[in-house]
N, C-alpha and C positions, 0 to 999 in steps of 0.2 A: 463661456465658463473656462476657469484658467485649467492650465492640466493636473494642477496642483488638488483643486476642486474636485473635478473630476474621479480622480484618483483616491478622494480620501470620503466622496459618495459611494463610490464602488466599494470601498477598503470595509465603511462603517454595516453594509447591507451584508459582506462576506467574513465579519466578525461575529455578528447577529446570525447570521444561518449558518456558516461554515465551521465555524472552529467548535463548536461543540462538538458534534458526529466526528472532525478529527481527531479530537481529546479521546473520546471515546472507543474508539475503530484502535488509534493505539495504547490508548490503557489494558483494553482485552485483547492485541498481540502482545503485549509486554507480562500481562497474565498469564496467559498461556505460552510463549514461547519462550520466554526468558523465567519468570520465576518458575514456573509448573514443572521445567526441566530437571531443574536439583542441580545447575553451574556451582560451582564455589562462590564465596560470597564475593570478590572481589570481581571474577569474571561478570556474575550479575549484575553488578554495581556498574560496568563499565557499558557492560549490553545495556542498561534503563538510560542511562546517560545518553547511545545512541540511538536508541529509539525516540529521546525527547527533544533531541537536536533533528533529528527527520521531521517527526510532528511540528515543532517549530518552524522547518525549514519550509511549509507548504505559505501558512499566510503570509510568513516576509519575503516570500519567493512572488506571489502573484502583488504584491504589493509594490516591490520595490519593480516589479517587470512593468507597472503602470509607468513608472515614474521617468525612464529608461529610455533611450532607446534601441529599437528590435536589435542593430549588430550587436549590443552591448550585451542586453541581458539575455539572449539564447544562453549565452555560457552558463549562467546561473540557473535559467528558467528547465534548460531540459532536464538536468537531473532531477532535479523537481516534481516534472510530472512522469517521467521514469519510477520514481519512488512513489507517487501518489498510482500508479496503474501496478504495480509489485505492491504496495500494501493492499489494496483491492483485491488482488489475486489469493497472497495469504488471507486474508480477510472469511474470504469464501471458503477457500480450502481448510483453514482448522473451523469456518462455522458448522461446516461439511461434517466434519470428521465430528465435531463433539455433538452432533446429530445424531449419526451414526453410531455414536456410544451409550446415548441415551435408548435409542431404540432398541439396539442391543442390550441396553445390561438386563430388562426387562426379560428378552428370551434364552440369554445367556448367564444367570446367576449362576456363580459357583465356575463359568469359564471363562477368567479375564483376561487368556491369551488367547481366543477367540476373538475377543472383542479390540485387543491392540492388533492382532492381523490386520483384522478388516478396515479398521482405522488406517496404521498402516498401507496399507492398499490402495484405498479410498486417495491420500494424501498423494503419493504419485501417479495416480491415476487422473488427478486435477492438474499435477505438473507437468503433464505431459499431454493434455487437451491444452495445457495454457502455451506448450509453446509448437505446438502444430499449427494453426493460421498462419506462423511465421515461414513455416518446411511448406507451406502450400504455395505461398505467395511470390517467392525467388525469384519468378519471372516476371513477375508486373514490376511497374513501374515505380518508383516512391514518390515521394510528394515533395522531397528535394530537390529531384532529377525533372520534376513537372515544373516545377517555378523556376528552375532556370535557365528553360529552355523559352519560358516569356519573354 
């Protein structure tokens, strides 16, 4: 099978399962962190815009990385999944938080600075579990430093 083939088997099975939950995972960060905010209209407008160049940038990233080769598209391919493991992370963190608000409004009615505290809280308290694995790990090895010592 050519690589061409190859490549547009893989492409049609990660268009079918993939891009939907990506569509979706950034329409509800762009709900929530771009409109739900209250930006001016034009600052909003520039924020939806890059949020839908990132969602975009995920299928034409694993797509065009088929087609490539490895020294070429690392360049392209890491921010990529850099951006696909950061939108994961907020993902979690405002699913978190509007959890947390819903469970609250219920015990808190009538205290809705109550309820943005703990939100609030909650929200750095994910950013900061999210980047501890990294403060632990300084001394192991990376997986760069592993392959090119082969």
């Amino acid at each position: 099978m050519s690589k061409l083939r190859e490549a547009w088997t893989s492409l049609r099975a990660f268009l079918l399962n993939g891009v939907g939950p990506i569509a979706g995972v950034h329409y509800y960060l762009c709900a929530r962190l771009v409109r739900g905010v209250g930006f001016p209209p034009s600052t909003e407008r520039a924020l939806t815009w890059i949020l839908c160049g990132l969602a975009v940038s995920i299928p034409v990233g694993v797509f065009t990385s088929r087609l490539s080769p490895r020294e070429w598209s690392v360049w392209w391919v890491t921010p990529v999944y850099l951006w696909i493991g950061r939108s994961f992370l907020l993902l979690l963190s405002v699913a978190l938080v509007d959890v947390l608000r819903i469970g609250l409004l219920g015990a808190a009615v009538g205290r809705p600075q109550a309820v943005a505290r703990v939100g609030a809280f909650a929200a750095v308290a994910i950013g900061l579990a999210a980047r501890a694995p990294g403060r632990f790990a300084k001394g192991a090895p990376s997986a760069s430093s592993a392959s090119k010592s082969r």
